[in-house]
C-alpha positions in Angstrom: -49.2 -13.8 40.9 -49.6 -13.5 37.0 -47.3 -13.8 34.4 -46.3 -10.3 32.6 -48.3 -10.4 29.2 -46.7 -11.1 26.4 -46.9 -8.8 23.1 -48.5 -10.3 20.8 -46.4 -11.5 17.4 -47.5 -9.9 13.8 -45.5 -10.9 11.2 -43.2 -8.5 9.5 -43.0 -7.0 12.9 -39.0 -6.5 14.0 -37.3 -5.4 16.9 -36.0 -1.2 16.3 -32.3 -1.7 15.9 -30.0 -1.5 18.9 -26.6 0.9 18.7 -24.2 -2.4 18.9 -26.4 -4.0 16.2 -24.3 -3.1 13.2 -21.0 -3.0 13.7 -18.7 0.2 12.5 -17.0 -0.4 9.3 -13.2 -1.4 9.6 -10.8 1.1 8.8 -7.6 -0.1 7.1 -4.9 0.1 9.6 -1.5 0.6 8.3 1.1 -1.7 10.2 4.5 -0.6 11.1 6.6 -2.6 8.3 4.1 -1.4 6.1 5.6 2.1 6.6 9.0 1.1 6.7 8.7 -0.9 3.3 6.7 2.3 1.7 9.2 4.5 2.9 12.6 2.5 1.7 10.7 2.1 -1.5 10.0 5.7 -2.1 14.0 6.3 -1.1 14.9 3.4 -3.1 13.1 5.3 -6.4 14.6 8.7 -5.3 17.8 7.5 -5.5 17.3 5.7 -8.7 16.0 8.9 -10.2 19.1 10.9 -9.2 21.1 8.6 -10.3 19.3 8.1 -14.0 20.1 12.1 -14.1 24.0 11.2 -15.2 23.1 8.3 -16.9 24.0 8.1 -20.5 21.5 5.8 -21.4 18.8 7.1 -19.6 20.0 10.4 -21.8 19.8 8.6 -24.7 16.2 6.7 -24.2 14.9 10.7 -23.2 16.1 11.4 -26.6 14.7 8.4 -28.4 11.4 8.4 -26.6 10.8 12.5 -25.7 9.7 11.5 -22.4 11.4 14.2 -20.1 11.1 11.4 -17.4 12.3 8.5 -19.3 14.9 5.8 -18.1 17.4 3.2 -18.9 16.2 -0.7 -18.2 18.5 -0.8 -15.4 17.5 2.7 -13.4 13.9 1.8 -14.4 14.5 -1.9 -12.3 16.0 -0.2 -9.3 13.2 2.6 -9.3 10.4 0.0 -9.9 12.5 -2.2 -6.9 13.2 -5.1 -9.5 16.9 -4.5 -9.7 18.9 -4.5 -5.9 17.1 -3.5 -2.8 17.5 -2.9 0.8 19.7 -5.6 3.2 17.8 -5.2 6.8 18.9 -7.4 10.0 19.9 -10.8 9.2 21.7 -11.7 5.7 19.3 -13.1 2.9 16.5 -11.2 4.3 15.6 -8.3 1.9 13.0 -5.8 1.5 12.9 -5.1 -2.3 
């Protein structure tokens, strides 16, 4: 019996690309905790914001600064998550 022939090699001659060749790009995946901290962060500044409404310095740095949106150093730390934060399962372990 023979052998099968072999094609014969030319360089700059490449194999056509398979499907599984390239790989599909990876897609960021958003984990669980990465939820939960996004969403106790967005809380976190909602509640900082409501509270800034009452707050006579955040009143007073509006007035100095004409920014409708404007707020003390301390509301602006617990918005921004500097200032406090959120106590979850055992103590010492914070999500801030």
């Amino acid at each position: 019996m023979s052998e099968p022939k072999r094609p014969v090699y030319r360089p700059g001659w490449t194999n056509p690309p398979r499907p599984g060749d390239r790989a599909a790009p990876l897609e960021p995946v958003e984990r669980g905790d990465q939820r939960l901290a996004q969403a106790l962060a967005a809380d976190r500044a909602d509640a900082g914001f409501r509270e800034a409404e009452n707050c006579p310095e955040c009143l007073a740095q509006r007035q100095t600064t004409a920014d409708p949106e404007a707020l003390c150093d301390e509301h602006l730390g617990r918005v921004l998550g500097i200032h406090g934060g959120w106590a979850l399962g055992a103590p010492g372990r914070k999500i801030v």
